[in-house]
C-alpha positions, -999 to +999 in steps of 0.1 A: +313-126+394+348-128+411+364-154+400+391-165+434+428-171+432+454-174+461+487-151+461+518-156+478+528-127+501+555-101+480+548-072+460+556-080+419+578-049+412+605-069+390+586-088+374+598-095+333+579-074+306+540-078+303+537-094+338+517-075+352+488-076+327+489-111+320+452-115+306+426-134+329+423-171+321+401-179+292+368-205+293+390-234+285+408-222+312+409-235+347+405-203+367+431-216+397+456-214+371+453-179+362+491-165+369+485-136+396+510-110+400+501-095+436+521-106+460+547-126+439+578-117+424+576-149+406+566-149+373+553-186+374+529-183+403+495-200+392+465-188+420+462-227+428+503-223+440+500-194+460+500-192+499+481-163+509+440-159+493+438-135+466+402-122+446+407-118+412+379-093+402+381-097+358+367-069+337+336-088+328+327-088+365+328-050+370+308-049+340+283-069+358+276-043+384+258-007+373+280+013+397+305+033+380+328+034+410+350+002+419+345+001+453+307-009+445+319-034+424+345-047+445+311-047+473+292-068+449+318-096+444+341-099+476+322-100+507+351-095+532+346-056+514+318-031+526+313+004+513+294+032+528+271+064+507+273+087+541+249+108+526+252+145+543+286+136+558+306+162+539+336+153+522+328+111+525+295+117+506+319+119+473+348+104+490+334+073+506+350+050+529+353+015+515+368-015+546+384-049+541+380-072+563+363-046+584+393-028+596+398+011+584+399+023+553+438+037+551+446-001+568+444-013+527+472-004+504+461+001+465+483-006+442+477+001+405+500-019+379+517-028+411+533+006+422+518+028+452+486+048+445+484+081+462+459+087+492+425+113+490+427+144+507+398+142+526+399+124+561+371+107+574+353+111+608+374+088+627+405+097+607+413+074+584+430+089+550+423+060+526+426+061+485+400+074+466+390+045+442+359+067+429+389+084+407+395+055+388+375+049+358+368+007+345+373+010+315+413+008+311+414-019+334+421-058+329+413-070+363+415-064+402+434-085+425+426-078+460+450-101+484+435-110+520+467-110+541+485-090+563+515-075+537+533-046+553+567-068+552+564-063+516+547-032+505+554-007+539+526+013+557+489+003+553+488-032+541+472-043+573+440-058+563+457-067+527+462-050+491+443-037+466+461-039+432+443-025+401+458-038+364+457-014+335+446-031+302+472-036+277+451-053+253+448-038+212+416-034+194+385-013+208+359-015+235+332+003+246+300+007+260+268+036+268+247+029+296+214+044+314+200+034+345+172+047+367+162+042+400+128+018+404+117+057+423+119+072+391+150+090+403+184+087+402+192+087+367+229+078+357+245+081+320+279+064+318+299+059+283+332+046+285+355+031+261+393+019+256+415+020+224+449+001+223+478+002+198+508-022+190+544-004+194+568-027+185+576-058+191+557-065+218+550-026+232+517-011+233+498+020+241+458+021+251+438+046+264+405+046+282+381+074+292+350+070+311+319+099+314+293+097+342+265+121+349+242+107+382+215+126+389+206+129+433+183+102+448+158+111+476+147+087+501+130+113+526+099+124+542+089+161+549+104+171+588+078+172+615+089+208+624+087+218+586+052+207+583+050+226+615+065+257+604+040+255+576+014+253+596+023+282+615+034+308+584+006+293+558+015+327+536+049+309+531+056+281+501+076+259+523+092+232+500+086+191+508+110+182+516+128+207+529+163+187+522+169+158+504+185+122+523+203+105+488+228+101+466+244+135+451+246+150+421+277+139+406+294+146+371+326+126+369+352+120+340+378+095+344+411+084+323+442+061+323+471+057+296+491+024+299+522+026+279+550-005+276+580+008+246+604-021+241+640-002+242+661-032+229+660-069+234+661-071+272+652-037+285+618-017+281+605+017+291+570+018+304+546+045+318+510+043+331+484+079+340+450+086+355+433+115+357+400+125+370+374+157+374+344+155+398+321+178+408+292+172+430+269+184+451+245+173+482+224+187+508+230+194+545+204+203+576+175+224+565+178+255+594+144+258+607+138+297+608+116+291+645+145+281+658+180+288+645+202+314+653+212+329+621+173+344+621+184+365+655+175+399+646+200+426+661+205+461+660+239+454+644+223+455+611+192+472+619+164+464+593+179+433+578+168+400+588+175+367+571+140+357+564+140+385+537+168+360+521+150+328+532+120+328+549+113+294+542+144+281+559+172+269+540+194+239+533+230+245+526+239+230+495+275+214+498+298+206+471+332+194+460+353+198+426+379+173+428+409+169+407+429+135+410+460+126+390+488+105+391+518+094+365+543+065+372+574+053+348+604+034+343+627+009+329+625-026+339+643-056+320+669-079+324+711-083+329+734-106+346+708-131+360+692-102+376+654-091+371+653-053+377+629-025+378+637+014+387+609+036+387+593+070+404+558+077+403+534+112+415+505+118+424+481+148+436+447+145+449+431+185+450+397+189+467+381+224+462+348+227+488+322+254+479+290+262+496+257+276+480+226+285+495+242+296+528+250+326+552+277+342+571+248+356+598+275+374+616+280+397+590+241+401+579+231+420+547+273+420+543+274+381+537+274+366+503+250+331+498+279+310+483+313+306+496+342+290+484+352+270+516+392+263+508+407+229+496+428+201+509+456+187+484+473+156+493+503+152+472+533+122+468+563+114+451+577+077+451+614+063+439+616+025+436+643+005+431+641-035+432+653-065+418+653-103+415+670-137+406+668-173+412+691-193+430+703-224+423+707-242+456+715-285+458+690-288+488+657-273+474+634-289+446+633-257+424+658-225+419+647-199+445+638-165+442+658-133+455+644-100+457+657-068+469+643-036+471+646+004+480+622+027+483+621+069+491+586+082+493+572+122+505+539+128+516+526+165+516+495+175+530+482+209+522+450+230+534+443+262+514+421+287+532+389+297+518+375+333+511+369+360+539+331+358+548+333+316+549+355+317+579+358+353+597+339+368+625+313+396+615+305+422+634+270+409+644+282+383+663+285+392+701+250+397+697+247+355+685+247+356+649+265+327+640+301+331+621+310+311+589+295+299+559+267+278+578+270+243+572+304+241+569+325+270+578+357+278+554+393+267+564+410+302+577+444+309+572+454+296+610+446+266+599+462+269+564+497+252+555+519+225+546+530+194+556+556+166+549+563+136+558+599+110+538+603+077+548+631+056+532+626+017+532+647-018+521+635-050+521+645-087+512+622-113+505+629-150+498+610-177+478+619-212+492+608-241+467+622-261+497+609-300+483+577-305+454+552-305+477+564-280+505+574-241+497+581-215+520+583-171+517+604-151+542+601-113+540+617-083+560+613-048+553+629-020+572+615+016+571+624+051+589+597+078+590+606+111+597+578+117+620+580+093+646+609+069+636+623+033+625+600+001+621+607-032+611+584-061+598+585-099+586+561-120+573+565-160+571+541-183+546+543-218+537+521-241+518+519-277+519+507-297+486+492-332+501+481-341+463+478-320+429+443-306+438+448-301+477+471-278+500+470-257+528+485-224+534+490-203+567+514-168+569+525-149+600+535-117+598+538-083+616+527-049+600+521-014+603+504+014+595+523+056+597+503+084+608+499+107+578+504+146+578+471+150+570+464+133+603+488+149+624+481+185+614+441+187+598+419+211+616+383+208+611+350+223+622+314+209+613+278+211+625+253+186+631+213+181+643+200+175+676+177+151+662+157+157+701+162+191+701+163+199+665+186+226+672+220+226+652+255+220+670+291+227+660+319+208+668+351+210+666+384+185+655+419+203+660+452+187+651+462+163+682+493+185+686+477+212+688+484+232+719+447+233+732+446+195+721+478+190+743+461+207+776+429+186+768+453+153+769+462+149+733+496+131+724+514+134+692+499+103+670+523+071+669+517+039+644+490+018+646+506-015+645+495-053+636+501-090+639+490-110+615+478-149+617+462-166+586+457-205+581+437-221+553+432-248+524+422-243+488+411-277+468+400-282+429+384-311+411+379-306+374+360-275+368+356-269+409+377-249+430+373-244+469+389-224+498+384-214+534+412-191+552+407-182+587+427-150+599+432-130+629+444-093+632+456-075+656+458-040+657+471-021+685+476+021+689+446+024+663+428+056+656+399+075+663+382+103+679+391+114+713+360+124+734+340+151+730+352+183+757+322+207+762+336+239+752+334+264+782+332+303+782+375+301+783+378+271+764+360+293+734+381+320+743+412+298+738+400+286+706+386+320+691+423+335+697+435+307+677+415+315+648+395+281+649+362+292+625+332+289+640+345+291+674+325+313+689+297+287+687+311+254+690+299+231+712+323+209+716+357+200+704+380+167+698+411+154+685+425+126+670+444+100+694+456+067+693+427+051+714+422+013+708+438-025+704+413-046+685+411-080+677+399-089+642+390-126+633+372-142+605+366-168+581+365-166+541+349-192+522+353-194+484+339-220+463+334-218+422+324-245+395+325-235+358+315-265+332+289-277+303+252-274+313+226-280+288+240-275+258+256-242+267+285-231+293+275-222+331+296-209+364+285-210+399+306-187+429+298-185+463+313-164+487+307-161+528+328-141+552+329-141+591+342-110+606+347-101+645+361-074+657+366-069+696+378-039+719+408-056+737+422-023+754+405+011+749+418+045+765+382+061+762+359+071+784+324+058+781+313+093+763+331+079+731+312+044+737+305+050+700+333+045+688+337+013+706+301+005+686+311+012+654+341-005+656+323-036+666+296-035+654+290-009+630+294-034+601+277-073+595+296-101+610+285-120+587+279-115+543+277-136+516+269-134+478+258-163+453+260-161+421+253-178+387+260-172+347+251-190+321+254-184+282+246-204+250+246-192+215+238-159+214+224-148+242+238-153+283+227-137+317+238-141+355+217-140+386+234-130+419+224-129+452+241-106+481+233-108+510+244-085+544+239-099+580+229-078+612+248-045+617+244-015+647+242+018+637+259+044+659+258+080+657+265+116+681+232+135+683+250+165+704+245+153+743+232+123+731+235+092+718+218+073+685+216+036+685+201+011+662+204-026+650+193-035+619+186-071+605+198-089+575+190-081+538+193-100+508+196-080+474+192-099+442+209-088+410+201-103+371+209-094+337+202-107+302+227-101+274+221-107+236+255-108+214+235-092+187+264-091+164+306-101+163+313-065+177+279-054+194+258-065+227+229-058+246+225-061+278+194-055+303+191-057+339+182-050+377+202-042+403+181-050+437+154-066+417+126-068+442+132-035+459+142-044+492+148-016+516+163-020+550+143-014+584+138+023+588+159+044+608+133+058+639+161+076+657+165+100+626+128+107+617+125+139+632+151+151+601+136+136+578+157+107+569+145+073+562+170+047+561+204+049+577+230+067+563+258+042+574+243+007+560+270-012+543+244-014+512+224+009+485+195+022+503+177+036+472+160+008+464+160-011+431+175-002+397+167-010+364+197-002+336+208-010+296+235-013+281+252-015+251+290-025+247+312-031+211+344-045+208+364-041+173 
């Protein structure tokens, strides 16, 4: 369970040694007066003082949910956060997009121990570039503070929706845990061990290191295709397989690691250091090609003789994979001198994703092609110099000494693509006679579309902490950034809080923010296939870079920043062991991205885009670019109320959680044939979700029921030259778990995620492929899931 503080608006970069992992509150604890450090240079800020609404996610919570990626556990707890599986979707089945506050992914910064985490490489379908929190392992981390408030004044581009900061453990002593899970389906099967080891250094230093193993087995939630059991039928001398492809979860085999390092250089001045590292690989099924009806099984007299039913005559589904490497290392020195609170530090990271393709064809080069392919990689890279400091001021007029910060920052984006062998993107010599080109499924990047790209941008900010009486306290924050791609920006941000009496307040901020295009967004090229789920025929389509030349004669403009204003007004109230708050916000967004519409690609259009080496061209369908496209208005309510006390002999805590979220269309530049964009905007997640949930503990043993539940939502998806479109009601999933403290150092647990195996209504649109349930709910769609645990601590 979450437990819910309430930060002020400014990043903690200077904070004095051991800020940033000041330990969660403890039972006796009230937990409004756990210190936060995001969004606060002060190193006094209790959650109850802060003027902006913060989540505070604690360790035992993420141990509380069986997923080992955070994003599911930040799901589970904060409601205001949805994440999507995107099963078959390419890249976003292992790099999945996770939404605050429903707004895009890459519209949340993530911060880890305070200081900028690099984004993924992979963009998703409507072109946000978010961070991949899959690469971060649990068990080196103390706690999550995820702030709900617009903070680009503070932290720069893409602290729209709010910020994401992820504390690294600096605790001594070990802790660990195994755990196995399985799927109520009897599939799925997941292994996870983790642990974390931490060591003194000095007088108050310390080094810990954490590593985390999981090995998930796929989940299938599918029946066999109509035209499979047709094409069975038909060819009864043929071992068709059921089902022909697999709707799930993919095979994943992930390790994950972090060191957190503080070395105490002399009395007033410490070095410290903090890495991750990560290594997935993981693979999941696309389309099963129907050999009745797809082109690659075109005999020609090309390749006289060969056909590819000698290969596969039972039709085959491209198998799709991804080995990802993700790493990052910050340092610096931080301490104190002349009154002044200072931090200097420079921090990289790399995120490399290697695509490969088994089970597949190159048709256009018949008995020639290979059945696996190594499709290319993308490799987003970034380098970071910081530079900030602080200092109180003593001024006659205010209650309290102020606080001054300053800051610089130099950052450098790179955005590479790496082409992929021959036969997954090149033409063959069988296709004028309609034998499709490129590894099918997902054709290779070719060396047209290989490269790289930079973007700098240089920023300074001030930001001011007015205790202006006891009961009244106000933030002012500017920050001033120049991008080399499109320019200068400037943004403020203005909170206050009121304190009527020791256990009531109310807090509101303004504030302006933005968000940069990345080079990844300006300059990826892309090509992918899809079904007709009418037709059952597959299509291609194309995404080139919007400055593209053929993307400039089709309309496309050279991508400028989305940008946001911010309104957020609220109250938070306690009362011996309860806590309560409600913040309503509003955001709005204008210049954000998506999808242009689809052009059918004509007889010279194709010519256009086979001359420019686009793979696949010579049978896509149609092709699209990114484009700034909508204003949006995004408004909501968050509701956060907690009790923690004595029940029955033992000790007990209560959390519930709602969130309201609306997001309108208030300017669009699209023509109705991108209407589902519009959808999915809208729509495409619950307006409303809530979770419930309860712990309780007393001698040795303890457990914790939760309830989550997601409102109504629309699924919207492009069938070709149609349309798919599809509401779906609420669902409640209830979680519980049962823990024995079997000795000092060792625990059991036992549990259920979804406990009573509650499945959403079934998607009819995509039964003709198989597919049960929509890929796109905000939820698990597998069904329920039993799991044990054991954890130790020395």
């Amino acid at each position: 369970m979450s437990t819910v503080a309430w930060g002020a608006f400014a990043l903690a970069l200077s904070t004095p040694v051991h800020a940033q992992q000041v330990a969660a509150a403890e039972a006796a604890t009230t937990e409004v007066d756990t210190v936060v450090v995001t969004g606060t240079r002060r190193v006094d800020r209790t959650a109850f003082e802060s003027a902006a609404p913060v989540d505070v996610v604690s360790q035992e919570a993420l141990r509380n949910t069986v997923s080992d990626e955070i994003m599911d556990k930040l799901a589970a707890t904060t409601p205001s956060f949805n994440v999507q599986r995107l099963p078959a979707a390419d890249g976003q089945a292992f790099v999945r997009p996770a939404t605050l506050r429903g707004l895009s992914p890459d519209q949340t910064l993530v911060l880890v121990n305070g200081k900028r985490r690099h984004r993924s490489a992979v963009l998703g379908g409507r072109g946000q570039q978010g961070v991949d929190l899959a690469s971060l392992g649990t068990s080196g981390i103390e706690r999550i503070e995820v702030l709900r408030d617009g903070a680009s004044a503070q932290y720069g581009s893409d602290a729209i929706a709010g910020v994401i900061n992820i504390i690294l453990s600096d605790k001594t002593g070990f802790e660990g845990y195994s755990q196995f899970g399985r799927y109520y389906a009897g599939d799925g099967d997941k292994t996870e061990i983790g642990g974390r080891y931490g060591v003194a250094i000095g007088k108050g230093g310390s080094l810990v290191g954490a590593i985390d193993y999981t090995n998930a087995e796929a989940t299938s939630r599918t029946r066999q295709r109509p035209d499979a059991i047709a094409f069975q039928a038909a060819n009864p001398t043929i071992k068709v397989p059921n089902p022909v492809q697999r709707w799930g979860q993919p095979d994943r085999e992930v390790w994950r690691g972090s060191l957190n390092l503080v070395l105490p250089v002399g009395d007033t001045v410490e070095a410290y250091a903090f890495a991750t590292y990560s290594d997935m690989h993981g693979v999941t099924d696309f389309n099963w090609r129907n050999p009745a009806t797809d082109t690659s099984y075109k005999s020609s007299t090309v390749f006289p003789g060969w056909s590819l039913s000698q290969i596969y005559p039972a039709g085959f589904s491209p198998k799709f994979g991804q080995d990802e490497t993700n790493a990052s290392i910050n340092g610096g020195l931080r301490g104190e001198a002349m009154g002044w609170s200072w931090d200097a530090s420079a921090g990289w990271g790399r995120d490399k994703v290697d695509y490969f393709l088994n089970n597949s064809i190159n048709a256009s080069f018949g008995p020639q092609s290979p059945t696996s392919f190594d499709a290319g990689a993308l490799i987003q890279k970034e380098a970071t110099l910081n530079l900030d400091a602080s200092r109180p001021l003593e001024w006659s007029f205010l209650a309290k000494p102020a606080n001054l910060a300053l800051g610089l920052e130099a950052r450098k984006e790179t955005y590479e693509i790496e082409a992929g062998d021959r036969y997954s993107w090149d033409v063959g010599p069988g296709a004028p006679a309609g034998l499709p080109s490129g590894s099918n499924g997902f054709p290779g990047y070719a060396p047209s579309q290989a490269g790289s790209w930079d973007q700098t941008s240089y920023a300074a900010y001030v930001d001011l902490d007015l205790p202006i009486t006891d009961k009244f306290g106000a933030d002012v924050a500017i920050r001033h950034e120049d991008f080399s791609e499109f320019g200068q920006t400037t943004d403020g941000k203005i909170a206050a809080r009121y304190e009527f009496t020791s256990n009531f307040a109310i807090r509101g901020a303004v504030s302006t923010g933005f968000r940069a295009p990345t080079a990844g967004q300006i300059n990826n090229t892309r090509t992918s296939q899809g079904l007709n789920t009418t037709t059952l025929l597959l299509f291609t389509s194309g995404r080139l870079s919007p400055i593209n030349p053929i993307s400039v004669a089709l309309g496309g403009k050279p991508l400028e920043p989305e940008e946001s204003k911010n309104l957020s007004l609220g109250f938070v109230f306690r009362q011996g062991g309860f806590t309560a708050s409600v913040d309503y916000y509003r955001i709005e967004v204008d210049n954000r991205f998506a999808v242009s519409p689809n052009f059918t690609v004509t007889p010279a259009l194709r010519a256009q885009l086979v001359a420019a080496g686009v793979p696949g061209a010579d049978s896509l369908t149609t092709v699209s670019y990114f484009t700034n496209s909508f204003d949006t208005r995004t408004q909501g309510v968050d509701a956060v109320a907690s009790w923690r006390g004595q029940l029955l002999g033992g000790r007990a805590g209560v959390t519930a959680a709602w969130n309201w979220n609306d997001t309108k269309v208030t300017r669009s530049k699209l023509t109705e044939v991108s209407k589902l964009a519009r959808i999915n905007l809208e729509d495409g997640l619950p307006q409303n979700a809530a979770n419930v949930s309860f712990d309780y503990a007393r001698g040795i043993f303890s457990g914790m029921v939760r309830a989550r539940w997601s409102g109504e939502w629309t699924d919207a998806q492009a069938n070709g030259t149609a349309d798919l479109i599809q509401s779906f009601g609420g669902r409640t999933l209830v979680d519980l778990s049962v823990s024995a403290q079997l000795t000092d150092a060792i625990k059991l647990t036992v549990g259920a995620e979804n406990l009573f195996d509650t499945y959403p209504a079934e998607a009819t649109f995509q039964a003709s492929r198989g597919l049960i349930y929509s890929r796109n709910a905000p939820y698990d769609t597998d069904g329920g899931l039993w799991y044990a645990r054991v954890s130790a601590k020395f």
